[in-house]
N, CA, C and O of each residue as an XYZ file, in Angstrom:
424
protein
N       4.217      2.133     -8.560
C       3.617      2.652     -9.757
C       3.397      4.141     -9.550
O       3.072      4.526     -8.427
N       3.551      5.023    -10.563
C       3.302      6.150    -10.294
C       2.710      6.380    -11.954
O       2.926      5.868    -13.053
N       1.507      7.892    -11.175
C       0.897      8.339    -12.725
C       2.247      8.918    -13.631
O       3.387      9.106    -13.208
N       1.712      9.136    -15.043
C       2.632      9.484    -15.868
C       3.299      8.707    -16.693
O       3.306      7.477    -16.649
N       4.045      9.592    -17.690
C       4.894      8.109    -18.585
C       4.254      7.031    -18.421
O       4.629      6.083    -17.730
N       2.779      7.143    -19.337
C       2.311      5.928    -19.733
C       1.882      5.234    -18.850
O       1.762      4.047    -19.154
N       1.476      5.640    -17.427
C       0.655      5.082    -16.617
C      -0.575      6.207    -16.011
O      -0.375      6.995    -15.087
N      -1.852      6.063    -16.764
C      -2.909      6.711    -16.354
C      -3.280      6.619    -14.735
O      -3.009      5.698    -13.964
N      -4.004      7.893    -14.455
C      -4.555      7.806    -13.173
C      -5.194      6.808    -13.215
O      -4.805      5.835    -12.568
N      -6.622      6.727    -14.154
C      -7.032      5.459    -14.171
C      -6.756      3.579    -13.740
O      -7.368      2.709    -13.122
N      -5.558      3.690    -14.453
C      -5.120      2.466    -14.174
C      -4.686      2.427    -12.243
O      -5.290      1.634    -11.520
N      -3.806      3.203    -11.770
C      -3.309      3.171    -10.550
C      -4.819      2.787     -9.677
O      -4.940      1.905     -8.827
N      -6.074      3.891    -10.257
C      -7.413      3.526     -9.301
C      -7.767      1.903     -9.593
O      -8.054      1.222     -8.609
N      -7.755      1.367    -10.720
C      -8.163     -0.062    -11.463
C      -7.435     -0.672    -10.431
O      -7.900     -1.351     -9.515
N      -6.214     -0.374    -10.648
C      -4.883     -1.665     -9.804
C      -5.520     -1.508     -7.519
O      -5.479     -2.300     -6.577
N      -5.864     -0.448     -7.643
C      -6.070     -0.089     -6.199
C      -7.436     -0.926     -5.563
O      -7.467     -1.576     -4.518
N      -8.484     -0.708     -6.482
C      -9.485     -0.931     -6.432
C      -9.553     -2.526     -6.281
O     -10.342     -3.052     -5.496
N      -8.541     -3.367     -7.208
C      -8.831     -4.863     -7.465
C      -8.388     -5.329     -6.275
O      -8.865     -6.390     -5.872
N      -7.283     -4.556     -5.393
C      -6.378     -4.980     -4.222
C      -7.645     -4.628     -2.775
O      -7.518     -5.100     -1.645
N      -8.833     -3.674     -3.239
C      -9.243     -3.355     -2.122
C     -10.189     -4.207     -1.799
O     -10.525     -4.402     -0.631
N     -10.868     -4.977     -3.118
C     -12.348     -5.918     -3.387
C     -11.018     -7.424     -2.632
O     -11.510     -8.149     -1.767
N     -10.020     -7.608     -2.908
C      -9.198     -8.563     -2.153
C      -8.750     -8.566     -0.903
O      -8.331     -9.546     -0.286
N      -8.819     -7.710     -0.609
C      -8.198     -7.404      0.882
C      -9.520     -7.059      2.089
O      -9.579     -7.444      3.257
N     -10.528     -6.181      1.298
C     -11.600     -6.488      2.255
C     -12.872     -7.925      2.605
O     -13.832     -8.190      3.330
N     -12.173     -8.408      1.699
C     -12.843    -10.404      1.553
C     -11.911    -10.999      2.958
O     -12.149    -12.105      3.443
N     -10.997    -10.215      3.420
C      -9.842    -11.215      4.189
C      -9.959    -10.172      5.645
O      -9.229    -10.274      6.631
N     -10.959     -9.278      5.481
C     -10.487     -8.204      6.700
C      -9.390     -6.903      6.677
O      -8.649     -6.355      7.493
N      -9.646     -6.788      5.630
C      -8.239     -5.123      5.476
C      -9.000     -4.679      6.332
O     -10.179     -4.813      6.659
N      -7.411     -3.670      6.895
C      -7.884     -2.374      7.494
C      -7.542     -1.575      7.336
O      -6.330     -1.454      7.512
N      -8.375     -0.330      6.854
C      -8.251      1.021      6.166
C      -7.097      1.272      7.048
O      -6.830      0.872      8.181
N      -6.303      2.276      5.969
C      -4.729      2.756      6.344
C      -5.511      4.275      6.818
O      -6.380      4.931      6.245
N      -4.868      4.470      7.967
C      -5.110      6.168      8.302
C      -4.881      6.986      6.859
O      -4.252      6.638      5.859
N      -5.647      8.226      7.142
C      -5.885      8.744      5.861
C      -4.148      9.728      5.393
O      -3.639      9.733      4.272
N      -3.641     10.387      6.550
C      -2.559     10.920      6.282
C      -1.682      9.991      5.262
O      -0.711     10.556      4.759
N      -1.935      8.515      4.871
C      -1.161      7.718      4.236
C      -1.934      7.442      2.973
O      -1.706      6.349      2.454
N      -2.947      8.362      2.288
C      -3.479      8.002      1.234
C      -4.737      7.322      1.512
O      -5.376      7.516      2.546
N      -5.140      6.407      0.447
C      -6.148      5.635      0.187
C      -5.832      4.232      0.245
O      -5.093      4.049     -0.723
N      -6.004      3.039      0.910
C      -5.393      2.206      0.738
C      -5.899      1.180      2.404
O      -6.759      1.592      3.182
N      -5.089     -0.192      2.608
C      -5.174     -1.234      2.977
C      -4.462     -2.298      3.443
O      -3.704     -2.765      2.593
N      -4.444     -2.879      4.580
C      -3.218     -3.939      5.044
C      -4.482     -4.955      5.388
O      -5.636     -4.738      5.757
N      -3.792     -6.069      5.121
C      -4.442     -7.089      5.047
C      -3.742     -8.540      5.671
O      -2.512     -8.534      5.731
N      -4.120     -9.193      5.917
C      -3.202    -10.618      6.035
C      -3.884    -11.556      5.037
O      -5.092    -11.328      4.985
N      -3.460    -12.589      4.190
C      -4.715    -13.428      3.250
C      -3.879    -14.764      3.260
O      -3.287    -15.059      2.222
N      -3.817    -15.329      4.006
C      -3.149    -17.134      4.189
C      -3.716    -18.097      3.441
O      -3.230    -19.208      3.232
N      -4.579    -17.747      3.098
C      -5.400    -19.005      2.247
C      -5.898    -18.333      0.846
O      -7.055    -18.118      0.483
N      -4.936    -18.126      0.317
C      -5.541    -17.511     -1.272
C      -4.444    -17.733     -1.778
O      -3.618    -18.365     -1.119
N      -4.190    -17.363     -2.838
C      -3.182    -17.611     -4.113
C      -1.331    -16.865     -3.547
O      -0.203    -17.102     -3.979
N      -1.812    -15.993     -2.496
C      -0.883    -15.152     -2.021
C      -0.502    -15.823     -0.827
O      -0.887    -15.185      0.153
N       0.011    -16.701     -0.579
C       0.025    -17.508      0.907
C       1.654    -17.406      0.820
O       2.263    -17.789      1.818
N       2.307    -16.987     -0.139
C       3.863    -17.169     -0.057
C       4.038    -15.569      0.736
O       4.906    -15.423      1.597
N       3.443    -14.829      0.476
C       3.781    -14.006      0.880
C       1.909    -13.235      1.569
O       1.181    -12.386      1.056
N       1.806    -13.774      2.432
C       0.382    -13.259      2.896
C       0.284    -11.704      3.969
O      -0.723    -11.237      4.500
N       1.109    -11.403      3.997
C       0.979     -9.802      4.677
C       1.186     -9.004      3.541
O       2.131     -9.203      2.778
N      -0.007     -7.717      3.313
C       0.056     -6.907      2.367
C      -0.121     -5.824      2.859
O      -0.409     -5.855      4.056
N      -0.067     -4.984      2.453
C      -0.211     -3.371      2.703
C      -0.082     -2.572      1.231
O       0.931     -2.765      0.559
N      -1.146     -1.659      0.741
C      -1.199     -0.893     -0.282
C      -1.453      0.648     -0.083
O      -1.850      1.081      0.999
N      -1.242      1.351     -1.023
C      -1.522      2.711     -0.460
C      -1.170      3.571     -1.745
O      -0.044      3.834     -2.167
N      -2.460      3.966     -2.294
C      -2.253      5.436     -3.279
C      -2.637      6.802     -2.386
O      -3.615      7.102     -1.701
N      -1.320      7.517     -2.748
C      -1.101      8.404     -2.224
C      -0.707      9.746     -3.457
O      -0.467      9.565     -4.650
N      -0.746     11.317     -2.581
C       0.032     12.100     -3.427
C       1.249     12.323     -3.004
O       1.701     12.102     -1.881
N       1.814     12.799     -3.991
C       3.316     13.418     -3.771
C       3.392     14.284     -4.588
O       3.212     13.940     -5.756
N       3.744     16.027     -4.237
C       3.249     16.851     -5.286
C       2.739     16.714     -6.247
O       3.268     16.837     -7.352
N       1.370     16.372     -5.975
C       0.309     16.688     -7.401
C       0.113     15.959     -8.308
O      -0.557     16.100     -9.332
N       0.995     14.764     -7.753
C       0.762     13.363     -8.695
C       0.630     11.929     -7.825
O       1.101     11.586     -6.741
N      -0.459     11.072     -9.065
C      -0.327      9.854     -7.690
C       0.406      8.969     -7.787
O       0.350      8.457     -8.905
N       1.192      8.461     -7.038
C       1.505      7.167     -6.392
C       0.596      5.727     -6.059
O      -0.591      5.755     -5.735
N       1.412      4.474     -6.208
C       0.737      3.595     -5.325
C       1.988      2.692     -5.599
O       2.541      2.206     -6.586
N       2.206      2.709     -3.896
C       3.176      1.281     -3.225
C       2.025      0.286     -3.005
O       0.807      0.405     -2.873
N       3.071     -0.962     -3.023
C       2.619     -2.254     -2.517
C       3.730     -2.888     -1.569
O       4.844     -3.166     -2.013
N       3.443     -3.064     -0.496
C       4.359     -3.774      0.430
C       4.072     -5.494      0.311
O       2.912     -5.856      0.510
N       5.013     -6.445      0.022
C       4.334     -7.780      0.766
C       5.282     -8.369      1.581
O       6.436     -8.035      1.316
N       5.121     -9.234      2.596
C       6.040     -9.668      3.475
C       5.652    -11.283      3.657
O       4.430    -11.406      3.736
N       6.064    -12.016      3.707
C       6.279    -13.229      3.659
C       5.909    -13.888      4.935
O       5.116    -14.813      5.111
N       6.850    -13.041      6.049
C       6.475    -13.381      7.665
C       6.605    -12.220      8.598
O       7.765    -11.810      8.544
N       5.983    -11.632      9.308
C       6.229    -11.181     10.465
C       6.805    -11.861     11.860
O       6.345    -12.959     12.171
N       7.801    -11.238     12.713
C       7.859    -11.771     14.082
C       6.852    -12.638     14.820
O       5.739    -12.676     14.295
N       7.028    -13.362     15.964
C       5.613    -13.689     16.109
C       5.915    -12.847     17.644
O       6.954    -12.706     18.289
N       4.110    -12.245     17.948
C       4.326    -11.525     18.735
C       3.747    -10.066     18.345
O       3.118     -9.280     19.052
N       4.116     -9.963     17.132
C       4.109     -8.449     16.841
C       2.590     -8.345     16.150
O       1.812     -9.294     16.049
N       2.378     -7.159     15.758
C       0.963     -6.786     15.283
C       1.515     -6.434     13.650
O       2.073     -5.449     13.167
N       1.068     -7.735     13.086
C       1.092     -7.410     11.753
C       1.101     -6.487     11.231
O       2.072     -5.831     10.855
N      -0.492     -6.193     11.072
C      -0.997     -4.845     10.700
C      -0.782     -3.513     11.102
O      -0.893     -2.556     10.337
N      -0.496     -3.443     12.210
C       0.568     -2.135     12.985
C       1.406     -2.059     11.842
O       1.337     -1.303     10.873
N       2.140     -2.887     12.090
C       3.776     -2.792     11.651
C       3.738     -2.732     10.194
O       4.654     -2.100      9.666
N       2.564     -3.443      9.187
C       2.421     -2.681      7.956
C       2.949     -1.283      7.825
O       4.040     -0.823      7.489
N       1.637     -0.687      8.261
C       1.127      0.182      8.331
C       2.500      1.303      8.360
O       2.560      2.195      7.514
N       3.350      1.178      9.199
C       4.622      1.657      9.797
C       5.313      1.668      8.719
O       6.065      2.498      8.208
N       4.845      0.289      8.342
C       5.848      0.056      6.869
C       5.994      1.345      5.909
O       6.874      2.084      5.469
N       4.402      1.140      5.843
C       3.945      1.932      4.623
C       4.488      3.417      4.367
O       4.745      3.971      3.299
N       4.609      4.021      6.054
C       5.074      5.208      6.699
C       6.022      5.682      5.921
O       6.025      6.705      5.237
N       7.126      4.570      6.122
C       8.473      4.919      6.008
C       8.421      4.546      4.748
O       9.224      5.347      4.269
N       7.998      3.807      3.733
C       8.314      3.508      2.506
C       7.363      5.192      1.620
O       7.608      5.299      0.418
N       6.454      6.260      2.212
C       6.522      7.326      1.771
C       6.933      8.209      1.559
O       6.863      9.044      0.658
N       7.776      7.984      3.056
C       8.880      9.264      3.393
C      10.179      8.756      2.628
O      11.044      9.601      2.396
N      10.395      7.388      2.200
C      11.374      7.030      1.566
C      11.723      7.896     -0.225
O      12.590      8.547     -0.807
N       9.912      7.116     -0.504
C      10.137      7.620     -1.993
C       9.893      8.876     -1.871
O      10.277      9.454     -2.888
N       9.262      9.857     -0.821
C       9.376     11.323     -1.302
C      10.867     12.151     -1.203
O      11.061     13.267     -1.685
N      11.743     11.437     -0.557
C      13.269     11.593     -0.525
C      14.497     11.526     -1.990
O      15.423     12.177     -2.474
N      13.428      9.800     -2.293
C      13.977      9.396     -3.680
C      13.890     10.368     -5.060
O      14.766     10.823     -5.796
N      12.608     10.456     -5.061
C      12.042     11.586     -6.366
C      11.537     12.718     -6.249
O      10.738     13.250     -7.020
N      12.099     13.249     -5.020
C      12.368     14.518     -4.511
C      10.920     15.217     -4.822
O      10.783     16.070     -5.699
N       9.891     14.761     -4.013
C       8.518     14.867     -3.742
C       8.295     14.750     -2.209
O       8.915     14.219     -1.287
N       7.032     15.544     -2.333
C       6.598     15.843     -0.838
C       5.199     14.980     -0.269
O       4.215     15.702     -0.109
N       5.006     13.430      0.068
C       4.018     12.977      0.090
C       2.989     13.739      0.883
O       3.165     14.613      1.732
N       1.812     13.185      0.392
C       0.667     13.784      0.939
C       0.225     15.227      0.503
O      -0.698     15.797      1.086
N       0.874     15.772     -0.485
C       0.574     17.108     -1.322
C       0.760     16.933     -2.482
O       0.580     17.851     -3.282
């Protein structure tokens, strides 16, 4: 989701906010700040069990906001979920600031 064309800042904070009151019921853990505002979570026993690894994150990208949602279904076993979100999240910024030729985090 990104602000603009009919998507208010507002709404992106609404959509962020409902994911954060969900994710801190299950144990999120705040995403380092260089990655925005945002949350990885695991939630196995809620409505989201098909896909229970999440990761969210509103962020800038010149001067406008963003917000990804990652979900993953399964991780390796072995690995650190939430690490590897997180990593996710990394590369899915540097992705879209490539895509729409934006500079995350400014």
């Amino acid at each position: 989701m990104q602000e603009g064309d009919g998507m208010p800042r507002e709404q992106l904070d609404f959509v962020l906010e409902d994911r954060r009151q969900v994710y801190s019921r299950h144990g999120g853990v705040t995403l380092p700040s260089n990655l925005g505002d945002g949350l990885a979570a695991y939630l196995p026993d809620t409505p989201f069990a098909d896909q229970p690894y999440r990761v969210v994150a509103k962020f800038r990208c010149d001067g406008k906001d963003q917000l990804i949602t990652i979900y993953l279904a399964q991780v390796a076993k072995g690995r650190d979920a939430i690490k590897d979100m997180i990593e996710l999240m990394r590369i899915a910024q540097k992705r879209y600031g490539k895509v729409y030729g934006c500079t995350p985090g400014k």
